[in-house]
C-alpha positions as CSV (number, residue, x, y, z in Angstrom):
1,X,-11.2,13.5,-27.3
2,X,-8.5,15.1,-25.9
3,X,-5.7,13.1,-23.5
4,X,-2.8,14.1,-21.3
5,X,0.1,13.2,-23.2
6,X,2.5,15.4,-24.1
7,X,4.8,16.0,-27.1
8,X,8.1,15.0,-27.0
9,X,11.1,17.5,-26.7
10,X,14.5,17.6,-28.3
11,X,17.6,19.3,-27.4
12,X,18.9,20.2,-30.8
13,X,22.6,21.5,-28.9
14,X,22.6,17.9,-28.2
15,X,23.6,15.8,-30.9
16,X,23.9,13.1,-31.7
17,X,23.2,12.1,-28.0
18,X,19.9,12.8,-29.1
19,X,19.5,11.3,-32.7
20,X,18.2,8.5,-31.0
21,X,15.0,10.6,-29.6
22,X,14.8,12.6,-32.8
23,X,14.0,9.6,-35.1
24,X,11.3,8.0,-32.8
25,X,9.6,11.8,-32.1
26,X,9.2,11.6,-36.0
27,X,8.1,7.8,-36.9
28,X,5.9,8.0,-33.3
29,X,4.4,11.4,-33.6
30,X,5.3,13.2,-36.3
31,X,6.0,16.4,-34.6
32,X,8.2,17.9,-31.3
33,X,9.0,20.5,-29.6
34,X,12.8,21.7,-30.1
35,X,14.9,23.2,-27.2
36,X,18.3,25.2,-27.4
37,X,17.8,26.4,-31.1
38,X,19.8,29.3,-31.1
39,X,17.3,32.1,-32.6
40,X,17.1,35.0,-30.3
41,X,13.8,36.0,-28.3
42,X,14.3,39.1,-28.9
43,X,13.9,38.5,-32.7
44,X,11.7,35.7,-32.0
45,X,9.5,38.5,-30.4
46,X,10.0,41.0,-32.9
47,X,8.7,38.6,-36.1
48,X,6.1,38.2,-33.6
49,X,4.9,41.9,-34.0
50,X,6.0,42.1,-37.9
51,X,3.5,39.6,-38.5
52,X,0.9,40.9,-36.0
53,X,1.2,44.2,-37.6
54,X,1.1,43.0,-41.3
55,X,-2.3,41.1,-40.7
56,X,-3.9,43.7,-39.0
57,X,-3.8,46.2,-42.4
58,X,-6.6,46.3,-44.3
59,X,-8.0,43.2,-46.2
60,X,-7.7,45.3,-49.4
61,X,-3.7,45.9,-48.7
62,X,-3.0,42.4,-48.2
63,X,-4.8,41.3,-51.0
64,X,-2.4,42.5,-52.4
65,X,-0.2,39.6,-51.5
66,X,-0.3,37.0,-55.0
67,X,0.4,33.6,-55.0
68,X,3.1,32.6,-56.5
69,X,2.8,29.1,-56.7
70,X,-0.6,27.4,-55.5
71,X,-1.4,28.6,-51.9
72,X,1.2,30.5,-51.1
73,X,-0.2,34.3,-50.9
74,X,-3.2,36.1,-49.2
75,X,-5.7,33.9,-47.9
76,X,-9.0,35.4,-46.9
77,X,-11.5,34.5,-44.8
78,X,-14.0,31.9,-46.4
79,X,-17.2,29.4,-45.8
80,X,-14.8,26.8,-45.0
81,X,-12.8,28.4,-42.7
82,X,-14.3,32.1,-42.0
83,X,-12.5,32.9,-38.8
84,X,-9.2,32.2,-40.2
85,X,-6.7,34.0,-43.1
86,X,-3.3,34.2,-44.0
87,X,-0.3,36.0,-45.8
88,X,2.5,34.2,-47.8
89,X,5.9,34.3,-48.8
90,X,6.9,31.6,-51.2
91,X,10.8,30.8,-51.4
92,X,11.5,33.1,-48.7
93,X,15.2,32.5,-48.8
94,X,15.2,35.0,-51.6
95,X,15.7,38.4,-50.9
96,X,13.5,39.6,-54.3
97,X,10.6,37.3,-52.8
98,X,10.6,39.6,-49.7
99,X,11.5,42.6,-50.9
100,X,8.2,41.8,-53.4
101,X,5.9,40.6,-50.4
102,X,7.0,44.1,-48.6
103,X,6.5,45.9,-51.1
104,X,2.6,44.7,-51.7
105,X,2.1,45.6,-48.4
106,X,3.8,49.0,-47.8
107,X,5.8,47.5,-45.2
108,X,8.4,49.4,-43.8
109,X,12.3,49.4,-43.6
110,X,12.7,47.8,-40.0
111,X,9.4,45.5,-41.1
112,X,11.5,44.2,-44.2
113,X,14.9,43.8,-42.3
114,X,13.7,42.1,-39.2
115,X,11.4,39.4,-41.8
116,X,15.3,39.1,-43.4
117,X,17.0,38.3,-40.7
118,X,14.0,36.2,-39.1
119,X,14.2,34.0,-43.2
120,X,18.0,33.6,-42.9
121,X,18.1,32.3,-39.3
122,X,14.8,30.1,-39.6
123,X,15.9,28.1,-43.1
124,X,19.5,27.4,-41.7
125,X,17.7,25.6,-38.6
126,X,15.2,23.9,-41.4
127,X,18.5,22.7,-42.6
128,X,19.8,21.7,-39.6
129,X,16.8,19.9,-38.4
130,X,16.4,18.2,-42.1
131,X,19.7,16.7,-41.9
132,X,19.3,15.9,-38.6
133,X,16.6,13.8,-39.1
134,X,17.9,12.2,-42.2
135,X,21.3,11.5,-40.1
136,X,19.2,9.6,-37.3
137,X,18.2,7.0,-40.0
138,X,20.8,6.8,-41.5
139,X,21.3,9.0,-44.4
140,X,24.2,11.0,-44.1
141,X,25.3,13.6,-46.7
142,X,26.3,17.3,-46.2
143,X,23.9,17.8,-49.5
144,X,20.9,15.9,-48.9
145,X,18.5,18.9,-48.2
146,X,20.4,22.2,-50.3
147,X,18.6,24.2,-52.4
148,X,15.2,22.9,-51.5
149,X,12.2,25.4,-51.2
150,X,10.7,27.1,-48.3
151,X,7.7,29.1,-47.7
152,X,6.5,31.2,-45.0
153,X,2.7,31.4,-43.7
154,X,1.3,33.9,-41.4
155,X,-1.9,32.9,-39.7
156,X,-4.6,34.9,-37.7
157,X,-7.6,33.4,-36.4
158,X,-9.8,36.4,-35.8
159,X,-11.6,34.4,-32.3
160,X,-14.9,36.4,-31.1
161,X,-16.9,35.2,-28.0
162,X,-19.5,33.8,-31.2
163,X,-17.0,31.4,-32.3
164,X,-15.4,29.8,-28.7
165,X,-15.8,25.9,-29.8
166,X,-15.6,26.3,-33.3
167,X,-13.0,24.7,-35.1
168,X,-10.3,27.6,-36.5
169,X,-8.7,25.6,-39.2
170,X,-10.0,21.9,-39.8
171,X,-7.4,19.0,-39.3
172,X,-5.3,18.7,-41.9
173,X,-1.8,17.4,-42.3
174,X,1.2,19.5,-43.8
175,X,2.0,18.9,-47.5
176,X,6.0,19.9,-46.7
177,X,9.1,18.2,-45.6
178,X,8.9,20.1,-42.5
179,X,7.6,22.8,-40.7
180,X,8.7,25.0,-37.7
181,X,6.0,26.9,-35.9
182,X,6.5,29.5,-33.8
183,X,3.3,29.1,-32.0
184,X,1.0,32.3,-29.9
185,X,2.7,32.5,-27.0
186,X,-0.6,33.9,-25.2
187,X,-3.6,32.0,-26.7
188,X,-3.6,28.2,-27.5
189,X,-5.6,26.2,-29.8
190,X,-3.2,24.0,-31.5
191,X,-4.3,20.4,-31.4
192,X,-1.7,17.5,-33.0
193,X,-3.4,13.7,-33.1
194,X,-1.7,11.1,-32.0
195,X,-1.2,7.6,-33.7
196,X,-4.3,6.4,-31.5
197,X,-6.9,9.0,-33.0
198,X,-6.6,11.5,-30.0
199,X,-5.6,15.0,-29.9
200,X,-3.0,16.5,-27.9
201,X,-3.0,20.3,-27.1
202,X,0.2,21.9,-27.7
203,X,0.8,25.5,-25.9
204,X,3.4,27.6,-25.3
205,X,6.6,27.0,-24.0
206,X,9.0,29.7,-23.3
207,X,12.3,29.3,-25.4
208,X,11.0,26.3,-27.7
209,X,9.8,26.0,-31.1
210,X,7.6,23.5,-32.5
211,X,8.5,21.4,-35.5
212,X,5.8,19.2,-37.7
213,X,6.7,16.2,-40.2
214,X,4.3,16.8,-43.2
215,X,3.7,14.3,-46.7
216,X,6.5,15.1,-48.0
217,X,8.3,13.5,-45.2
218,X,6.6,10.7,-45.3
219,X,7.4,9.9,-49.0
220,X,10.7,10.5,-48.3
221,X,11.7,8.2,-45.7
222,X,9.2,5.6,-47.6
223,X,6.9,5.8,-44.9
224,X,8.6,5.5,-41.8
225,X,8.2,9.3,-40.8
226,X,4.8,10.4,-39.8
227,X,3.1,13.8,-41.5
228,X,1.1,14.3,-38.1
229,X,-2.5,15.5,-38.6
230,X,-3.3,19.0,-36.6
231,X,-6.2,21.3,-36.3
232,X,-6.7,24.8,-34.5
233,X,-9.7,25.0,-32.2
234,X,-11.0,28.3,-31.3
235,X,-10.9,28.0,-27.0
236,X,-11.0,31.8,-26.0
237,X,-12.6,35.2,-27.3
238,X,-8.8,36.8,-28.5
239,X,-7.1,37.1,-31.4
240,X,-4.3,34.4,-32.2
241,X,-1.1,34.4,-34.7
242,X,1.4,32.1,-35.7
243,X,3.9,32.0,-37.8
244,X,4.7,28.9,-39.8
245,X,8.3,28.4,-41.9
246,X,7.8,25.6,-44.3
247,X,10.7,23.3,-45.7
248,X,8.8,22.5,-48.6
249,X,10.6,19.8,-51.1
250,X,13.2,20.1,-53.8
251,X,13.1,23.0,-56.2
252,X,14.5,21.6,-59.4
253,X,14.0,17.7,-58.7
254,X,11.6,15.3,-57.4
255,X,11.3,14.2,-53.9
256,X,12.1,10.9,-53.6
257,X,13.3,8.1,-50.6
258,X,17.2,8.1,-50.4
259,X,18.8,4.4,-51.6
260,X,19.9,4.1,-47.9
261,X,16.4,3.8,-46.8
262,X,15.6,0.7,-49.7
263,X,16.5,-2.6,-49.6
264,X,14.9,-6.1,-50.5
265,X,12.6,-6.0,-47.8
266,X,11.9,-2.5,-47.8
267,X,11.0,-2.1,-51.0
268,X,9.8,1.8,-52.6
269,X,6.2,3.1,-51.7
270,X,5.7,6.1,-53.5
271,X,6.3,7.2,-57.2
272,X,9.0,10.6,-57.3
273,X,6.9,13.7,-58.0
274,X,7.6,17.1,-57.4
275,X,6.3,19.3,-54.5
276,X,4.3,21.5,-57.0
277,X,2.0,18.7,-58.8
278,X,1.7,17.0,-55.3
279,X,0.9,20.5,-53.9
280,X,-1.6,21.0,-57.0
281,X,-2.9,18.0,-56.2
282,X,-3.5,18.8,-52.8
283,X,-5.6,21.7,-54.0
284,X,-7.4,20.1,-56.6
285,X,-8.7,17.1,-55.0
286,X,-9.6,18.5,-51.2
287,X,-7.8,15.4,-49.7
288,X,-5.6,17.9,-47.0
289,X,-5.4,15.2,-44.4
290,X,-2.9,13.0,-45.7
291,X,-5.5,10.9,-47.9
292,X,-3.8,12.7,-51.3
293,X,-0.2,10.9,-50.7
294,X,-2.0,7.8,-50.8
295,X,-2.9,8.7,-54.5
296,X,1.0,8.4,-54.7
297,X,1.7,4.8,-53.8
298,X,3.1,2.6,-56.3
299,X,0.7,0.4,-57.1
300,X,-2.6,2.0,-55.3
């Protein structure tokens, strides 16, 4: 059932006026929209056609596209989800890891430099947004998120007149830290669920970005943060993309919550583990709505 609440919004040239906001858009919903972020449309736009351009080669070019860790390269359509499939880049702050991914699909020199300049720009705001988050409860270290991984996934759900009602991907929650979505700016679909079991559609709105709290954030800050749960439901007869840049967990350590965010009374939820064995675990036992971090808990 769907409701007409809205998403909250946060001003991320605004801080810390708006640390305050920030920390209860990620306990209460687990997901906002972000204003004032500083990445030009104009590049903004021109992923926007990389991406577009890149999923509409052949299935047998961007099969092409390995994983390199679990999930992370060309998805094809499949019984589960047959309208929907997806290219990867995993650790896309590394220039060998794109050059790679353009490379298995022939892409070309403008293709590889604007996905470049798009990586660099969109992990320093991950950064940003990481750090500002911890900083709003309470964790504050220049440190606390360097060096983690990232990932990028681009979707297309291939909508036809046949599939108008049909679910595009089924709800699911994010395994990463976080993720910022730059969402179809002419077709909607995206559907977040709010604490109360009702989902919210989330369109388009010029000049924002939208950022979602996954597991990983939620073990983290020992449960305060929420990993919202999100689906994509197919609601016209076109063809929508999206382009979603992961902040994944750390790459050489476990994620773990902070001391800051442990006391007495607060005691720790969730046993470290690394992002790949929770990933793998992800994968192995179908539990994508949130159900596999529960396997985590100290004590389940």
């Amino acid at each position: 059932m769907l409701n007409e609440k809205s998403i909250p919004s946060i001003d991320v040239s605004d801080f810390p006026g708006e640390s305050e906001t920030l920390r209860k858009a990620g306990e209460e919903w687990g997901c906002f929209r972000i204003l004032n972020h500083n990445i030009p449309s104009s590049l903004l736009l021109e992923m926007k056609d990389v991406v577009r351009s890149l999923l509409d080669l052949p299935m047998e070019v961007k099969a092409r596209n390995t994983a390199v860790i679990a999930g992370s390269g060309y998805e094809r359509p499949q019984q589960i989800k047959p309208i929907y499939e997806a290219l990867g880049i995993y650790d896309f702050t590394s220039s060998e890891a794109v050059d790679t991914f353009c490379s298995q699909l022939d892409a070309s020199t403008h293709q590889r430099k604007v996905i470049s300049e798009y990586a660099k720009v969109i992990y320093e705001l991950s950064l940003d947004l990481a750090g500002k988050i911890g900083g709003s409860m309470g964790v504050v270290r220049n440190d606390l998120f360097e060096g983690w991984g990232s990932q990028f996934r681009f979707n297309k759900y291939n909508f036809s007149s046949e599939t108008v009602g049909c679910c595009g991907i089924q709800m699911h929650t994010d395994s990463a830290f976080l993720t910022i979505l730059q969402i179809d700016e002419n077709v909607s679909g995206l559907e977040v669920m709010d604490k109360s079991g009702a989902f919210i559609p989330v369109d388009h709105q010029p000049g924002t970005l939208l950022v979602n709290l996954g597991d990983v954030a939620t073990a983290w800050s020992n449960g305060s943060l929420w990993n919202v749960k999100h689906r994509v439901q197919c609601k016209e007869a076109t063809v929508r993309y999206s382009i979603a840049s992961f902040l994944l967990g750390p790459k050489y350590s476990v994620v773990e919550t902070p001391p800051e965010l442990l006391d007495p009374q607060n005691p720790r939820l969730y046993i470290p583990f690394t992002f790949n064995d929770y990933r793998e675990l992800r994968l192995k036992t179908k539990l994508i709505a949130g159900q596999a971090l529960e396997l985590m808990r100290i004590n389940s």
